[in-house]
N, C-alpha and C positions, 0 to 999 in steps of 0.2 A: 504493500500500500504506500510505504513511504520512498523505497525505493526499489520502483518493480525491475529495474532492470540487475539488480543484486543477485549475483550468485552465490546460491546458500550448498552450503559440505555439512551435512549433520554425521559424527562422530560418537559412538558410544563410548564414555568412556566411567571407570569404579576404579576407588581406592584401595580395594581389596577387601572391603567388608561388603557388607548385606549391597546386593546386584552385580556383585562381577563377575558372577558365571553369566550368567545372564547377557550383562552390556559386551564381554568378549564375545562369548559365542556368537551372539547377532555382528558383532563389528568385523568378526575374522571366518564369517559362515564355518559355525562349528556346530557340533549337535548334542544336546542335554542326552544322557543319561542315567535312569532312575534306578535304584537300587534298593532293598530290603535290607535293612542293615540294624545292630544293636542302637538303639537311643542311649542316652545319659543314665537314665534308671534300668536298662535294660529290655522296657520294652521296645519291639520289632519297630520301627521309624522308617518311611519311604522320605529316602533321602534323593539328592541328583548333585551331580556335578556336568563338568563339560570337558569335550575333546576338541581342539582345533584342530587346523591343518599341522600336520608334522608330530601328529602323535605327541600333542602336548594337554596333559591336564589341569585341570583348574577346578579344586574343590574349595568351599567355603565349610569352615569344619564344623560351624554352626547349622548345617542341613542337615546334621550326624549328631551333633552334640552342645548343643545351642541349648541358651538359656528358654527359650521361647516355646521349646518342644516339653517344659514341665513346668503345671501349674503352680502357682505359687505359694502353696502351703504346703507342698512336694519338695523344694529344694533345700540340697543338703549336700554340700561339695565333700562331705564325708565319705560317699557312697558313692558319688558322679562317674560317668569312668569317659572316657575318647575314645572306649574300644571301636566304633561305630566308625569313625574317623581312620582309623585304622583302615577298618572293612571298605570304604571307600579309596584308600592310595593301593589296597593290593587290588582290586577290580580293576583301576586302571592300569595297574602295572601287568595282570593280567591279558589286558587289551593290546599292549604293546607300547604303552607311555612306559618314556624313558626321559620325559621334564615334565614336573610336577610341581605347579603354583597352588599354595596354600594361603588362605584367609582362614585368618584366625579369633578374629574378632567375634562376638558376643555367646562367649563360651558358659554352658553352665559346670564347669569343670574344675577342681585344682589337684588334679592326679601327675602333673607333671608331664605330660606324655605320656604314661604308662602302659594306660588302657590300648592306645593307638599302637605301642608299641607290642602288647601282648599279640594284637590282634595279626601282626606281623612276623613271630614267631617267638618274641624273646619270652621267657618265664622269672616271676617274682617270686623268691624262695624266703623264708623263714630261717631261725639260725635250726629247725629240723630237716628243714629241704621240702618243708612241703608249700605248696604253692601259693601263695595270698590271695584273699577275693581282692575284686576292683576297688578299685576308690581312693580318693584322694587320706581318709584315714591310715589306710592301711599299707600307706608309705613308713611308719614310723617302728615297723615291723620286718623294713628288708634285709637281710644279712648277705644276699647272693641274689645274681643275675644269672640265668643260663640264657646264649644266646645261641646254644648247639645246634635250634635250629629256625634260626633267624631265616627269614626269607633271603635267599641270595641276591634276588633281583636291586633289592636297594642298595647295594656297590654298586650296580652301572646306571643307576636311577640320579638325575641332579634335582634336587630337592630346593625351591624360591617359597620363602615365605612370608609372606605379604605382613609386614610388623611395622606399626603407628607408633608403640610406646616404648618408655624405656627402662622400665620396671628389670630389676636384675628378678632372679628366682626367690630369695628369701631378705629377710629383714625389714624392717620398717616400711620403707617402699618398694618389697616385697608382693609377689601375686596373693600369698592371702589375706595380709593388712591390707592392701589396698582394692579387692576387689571380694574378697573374700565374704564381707555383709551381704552383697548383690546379690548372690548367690546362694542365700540361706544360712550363712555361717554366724554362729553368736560369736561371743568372745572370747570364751573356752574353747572353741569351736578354732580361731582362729589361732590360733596361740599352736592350739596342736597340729594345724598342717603346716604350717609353716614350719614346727619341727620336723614333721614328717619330711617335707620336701628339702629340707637340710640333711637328710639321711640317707634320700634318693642320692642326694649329691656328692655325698660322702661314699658310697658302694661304687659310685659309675666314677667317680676318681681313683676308686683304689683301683676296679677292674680293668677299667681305660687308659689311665693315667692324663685324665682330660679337665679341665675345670671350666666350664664354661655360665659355670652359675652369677656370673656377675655380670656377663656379657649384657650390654644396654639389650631387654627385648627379651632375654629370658623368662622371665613373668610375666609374659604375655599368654593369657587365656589358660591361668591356673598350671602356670611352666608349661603348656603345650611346645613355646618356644624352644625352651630347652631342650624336651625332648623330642623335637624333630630335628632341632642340633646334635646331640647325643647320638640317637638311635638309627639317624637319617643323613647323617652330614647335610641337613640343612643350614642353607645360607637367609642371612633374617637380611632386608632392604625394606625400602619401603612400599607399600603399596600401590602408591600411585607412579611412582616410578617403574618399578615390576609393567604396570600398566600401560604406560606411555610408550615404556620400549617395545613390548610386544607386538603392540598394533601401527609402529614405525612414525608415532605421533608427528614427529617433526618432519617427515618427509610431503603432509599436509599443507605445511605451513607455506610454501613456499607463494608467493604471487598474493597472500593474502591480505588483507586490509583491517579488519578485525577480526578479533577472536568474543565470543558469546560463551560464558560457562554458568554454571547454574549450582544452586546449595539449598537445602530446606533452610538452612540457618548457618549464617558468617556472624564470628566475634574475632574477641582477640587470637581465641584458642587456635584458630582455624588457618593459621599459620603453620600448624605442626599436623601436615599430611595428608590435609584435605584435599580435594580434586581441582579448585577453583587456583588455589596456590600452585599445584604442582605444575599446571596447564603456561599458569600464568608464568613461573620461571622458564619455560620453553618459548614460552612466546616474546619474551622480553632479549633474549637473547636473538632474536629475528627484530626488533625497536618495532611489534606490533603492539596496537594497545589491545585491553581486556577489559572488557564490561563482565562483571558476575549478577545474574537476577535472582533472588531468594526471597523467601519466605519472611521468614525474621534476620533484621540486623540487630544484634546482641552488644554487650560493651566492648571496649575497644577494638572497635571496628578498624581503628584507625592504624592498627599494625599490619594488615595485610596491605594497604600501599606502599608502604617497604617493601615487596613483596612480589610485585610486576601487576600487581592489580591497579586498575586504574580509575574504575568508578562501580559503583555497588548501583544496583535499585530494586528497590522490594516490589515484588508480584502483590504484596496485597495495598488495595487502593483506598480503603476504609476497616474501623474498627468493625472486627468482626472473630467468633468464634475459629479455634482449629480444625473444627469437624468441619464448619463452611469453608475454610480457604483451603481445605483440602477437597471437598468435594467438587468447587469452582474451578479446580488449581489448571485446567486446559484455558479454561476463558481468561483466569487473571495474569496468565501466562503472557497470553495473546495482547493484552492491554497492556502489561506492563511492558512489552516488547516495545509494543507503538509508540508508547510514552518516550521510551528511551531514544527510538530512531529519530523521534520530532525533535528532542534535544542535537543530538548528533547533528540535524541536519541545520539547525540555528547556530551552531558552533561553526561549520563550514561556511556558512554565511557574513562571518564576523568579519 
């Protein structure tokens, strides 16, 4: 409308949490695959991930072991396991993936890895050798690892896992101090996984001779991080980077004039990972500007123009309800868009 002769490039693009099977698969025509696999509490969970071209995976470990797959008078990271997350990397490894991107984010988890890792051949032994149930409790119980007979395939497997935070595994800011309430953990409760996951760490160093429990991104999603460091030689990057690369973002860019990215909600925060920022350092490096449109602007909004962002504007036009500007959210898209072109196009005129 404002400027018909504009040629528009729409791009899918996720930071590695909730929509990036999704926004790859469509962006790199790949195909979902759905799976029967263990849930957090153990019940059966129709999970999915996705394949690309080149026999590349992309699991979000939250379709496997996500907070959102247990009600919330159910959780209890005591119990939780990733085995399910597990069942999802050998399916694809089964299929023939030999790269496998991991989002890790909104886990109901703090087993360490473990579960994921069971479910892949290693065993959690007792100081009698007998074998421990799931759960992030029952870390504080391990004496021995058997990995006799680990799946072979994860040596020739390269392991991306998509990681936002910088939580080491244990201590103060720590996976179960810091995330460990969200998840159903009282304060008893926290105290003791967090030992527990100090004991995980303690066996896989004596067995390994590895320490990777401080690495930034280790506590991420109740040590998931850790232990697809550990058990996977996983490498932790960020998500939206992981992202951008795959789908050759900046090979886009070239001839372009602006770049358009979008957020439910920009603050200060949103500097550390989010998609609007990650876009926007690619594109700054080309001297394109970046318009981000969202939902809600939060406090200090004012640090992501540091940032390669160039100007914000909110999708919603009037006070009104979350359920309304989400259910509006195509229309106020569409106005907020126009809003912003009629600026743009009064600026050009100056």
């Amino acid at each position: 409308q404002i400027f018909p002769d504009a040629e528009l490039v729409q791009i899918p693009v996720a930071d590695g949490g909730e929509g990036t099977v999704e926004a790859l698969t469509e962006s790199m025509n790949g195909k979902i695959i759905h799976k029967d696999v263990q849930g957090p509490l153990g019940k059966v969970v129709d999970a999915e991930y996705g394949i690309l071209p080149g026999e590349v995976a992309v699991i979000e470990m939250a379709s496997a072991s996500g907070l959102t797959l247990i009600p919330d008078n159910k959780r209890n990271p005591l119990i939780t396991s990733t085995y399910g997350t597990g069942q999802l990397i050998q399916d694809a490894m089964e299929r023939g993936c030999r790269e496998i991107i991991i989002g890790i984010g909104g886990s109901a988890t703090n087993d360490g890895g473990a579960g994921m890792a069971r479910a892949l051949g290693f065993r959690f032994l007792d100081s009698h050798g007998k074998e421990l149930p799931e759960g992030g409790g029952a870390l504080s119980y391990i004496s021995d690892i058997d990995d006799s007979e680990m799946d072979e395939r994860i040596q020739k497997t390269k392991f991306l896992v998509a990681c936002d935070v910088t939580n080491p595994l244990t201590g103060s800011e720590g996976a179960s101090h810091i995330y460990g309430a969200q998840k159903g953990a009282s304060l008893s409760d926290i105290q003791h996984l967090d030992e527990a996951l100090g004991n995980l760490a303690k066996i896989v160093n004596s067995k390994y001779c590895r320490a990777n429990e401080n690495i930034p991104g280790a506590g991420a999603a109740g040590g998931l991080g850790y232990g697809l460091m550990e058990f996977c030689g996983g490498e932790l990057k960020s998500g939206i980077e992981i992202v951008l690369d795959l789908i050759k973002f900046d090979s886009y860019l070239d001839g372009v004039d602006l770049v358009i990215s979008g957020e439910g909600r920009i603050d200060g925060q949103s500097v550390y990972g989010k998609v609007p920022v990650g876009i926007a350092g690619r594109a700054k490096k080309k001297d394109i500007p970046v318009l981000v449109v969202v939902g809600d602007i939060g406090p200090k909004v004012d640090a992501v123009y540091d940032h390669g962002i160039d100007a914000v504007m909110s999708s919603v036009n009037k006070a009104m309800s979350l359920d309304e500007a989400m259910s509006r959210a195509y229309e106020l898209l569409i106005d907020s868009a126009s809003r912003a072109m009629r600026m743009i196009k009064i600026g050009m005129s100056l």
